[in-house]
KEKEVEX-196589 format. One record per residue (C-alpha): x, z, y. Coordinates in steps of 0.25 Angstrom, whole numbers, plus 5000, padded with zeros to 4 digits. Layout:
<nodes>
XZY ...
</nodes>
This chain:
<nodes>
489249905060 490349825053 491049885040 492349945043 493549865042 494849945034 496249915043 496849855032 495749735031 495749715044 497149715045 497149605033 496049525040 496849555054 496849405061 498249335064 498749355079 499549255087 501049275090 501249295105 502149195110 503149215118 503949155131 505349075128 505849105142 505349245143 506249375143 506749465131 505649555130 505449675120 504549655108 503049645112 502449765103 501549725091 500049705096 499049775084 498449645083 499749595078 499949725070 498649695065 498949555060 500349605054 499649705046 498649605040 499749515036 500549635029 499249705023 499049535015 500249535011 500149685007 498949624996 499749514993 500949604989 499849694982 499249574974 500549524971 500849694966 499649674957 499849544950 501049604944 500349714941 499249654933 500449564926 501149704922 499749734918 499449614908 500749634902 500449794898 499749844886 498549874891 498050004890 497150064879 495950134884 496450284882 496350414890 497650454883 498650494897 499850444890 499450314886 498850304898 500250334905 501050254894 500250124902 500350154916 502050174912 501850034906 501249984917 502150044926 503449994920 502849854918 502549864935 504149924937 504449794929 503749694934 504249744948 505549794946 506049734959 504949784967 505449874980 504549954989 503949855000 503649744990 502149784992 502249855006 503249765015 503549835027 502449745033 501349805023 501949945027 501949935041 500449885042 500050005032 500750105040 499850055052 498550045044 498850195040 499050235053 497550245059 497050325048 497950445049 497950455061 496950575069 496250675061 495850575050 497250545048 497750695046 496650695036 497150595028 498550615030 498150755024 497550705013 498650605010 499850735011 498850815002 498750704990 500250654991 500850644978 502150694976 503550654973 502950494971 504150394971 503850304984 504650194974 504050054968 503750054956 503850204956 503150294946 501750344953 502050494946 500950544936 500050644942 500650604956 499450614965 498650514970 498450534984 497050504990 497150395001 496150435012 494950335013 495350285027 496750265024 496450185010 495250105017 496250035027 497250025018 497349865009 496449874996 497249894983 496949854969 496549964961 497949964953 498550004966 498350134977 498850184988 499650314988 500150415000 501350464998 501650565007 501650475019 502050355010 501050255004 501450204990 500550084983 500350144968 500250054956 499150164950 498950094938 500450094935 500850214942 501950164951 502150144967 502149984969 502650014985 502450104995 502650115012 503450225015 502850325028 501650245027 500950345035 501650455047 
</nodes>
């Protein structure tokens, strides 16, 4: 029996279709409706480029990193809080003209919304959508660069969902929020985007 396959690397390894061609001479008709195999091709194209913009996230990141003092080993809370702040401001700076869709284009959003959908779907899906309502943070700024508040929850992504979902570096996660979906700087504490009503 062959390994299982996640959507989102199928999706990313989803082979390129053919436009159909069309007749010069033929009547106005109504668009033709988008055929999954053509889905399937445009959500591959938008979950690259969903890693390139990830990886391009990152580079800042690990710029913004260098230039902070590093942090001492120390089990100290407020010294600990003192570096994610600095951390954080130094993410704000860096990205001060950032606006939400820099990361999740309405392409990225639209082929996230329809990797989501299989799995909350049926009884499985009421299961997870119940676990996602019972770990929802509250009063979390859907905002980028927004402050991820102290003690705010972390919500746990159900396995299915974050198994088909594109792999994120460890300085990133995925977090439901209410039935939006917000990328988390975790070790700067902020929201570097988010898709809106990613899931019904």
């Amino acid at each position: 029996m062959s390994p299982k396959v996640t959507l989102a690397a199928a999706l990313i390894g989803a082979i390129c279709v053919a436009p159909i061609a069309g007749s010069a001479q033929a009547p106005a008709e109504k668009p033709a409706a988008v055929k999954p195999a053509q889905k399937t091709n445009s959500d591959a194209l938008a979950l690259q480029d969903f890693k390139k913009r990830v990886d391009a996230y990152m580079a800042v990141h690990n710029r913004v990193v260098k230039a902070t003092p590093p942090l001492k080993t120390t089990d100290d809370p407020a010294a600990i809080a003192s570096a994610k702040e600095g951390l954080a401001l130094g993410l704000r700076d860096a990205r001060a003209a950032a606006q939400a869709g820099d990361i999740f284009t309405p392409e990225i959003r639209a082929a996230f919304r329809r990797i989501l959908v299989p799995e909350l779907q049926g009884e499985d899906g009421k299961d997870a959508k119940e676990i996602l309502k019972d770990d929802a943070p509250a009063a979390v700024p859907l905002k980028v660069n927004a402050k991820y508040p102290e003690g705010a929850t972390r919500p746990t992504v159900p396995a299915a969902i974050l198994t088909n979902l594109p792999q994120l570096p460890k300085e990133l996660e995925y977090r439901f929020i209410d039935k939006h979906l917000a990328l988390v700087d975790v070790q700067a504490g902020v929201v570097a985007d988010f898709i809106p009503n990613a899931i019904k």
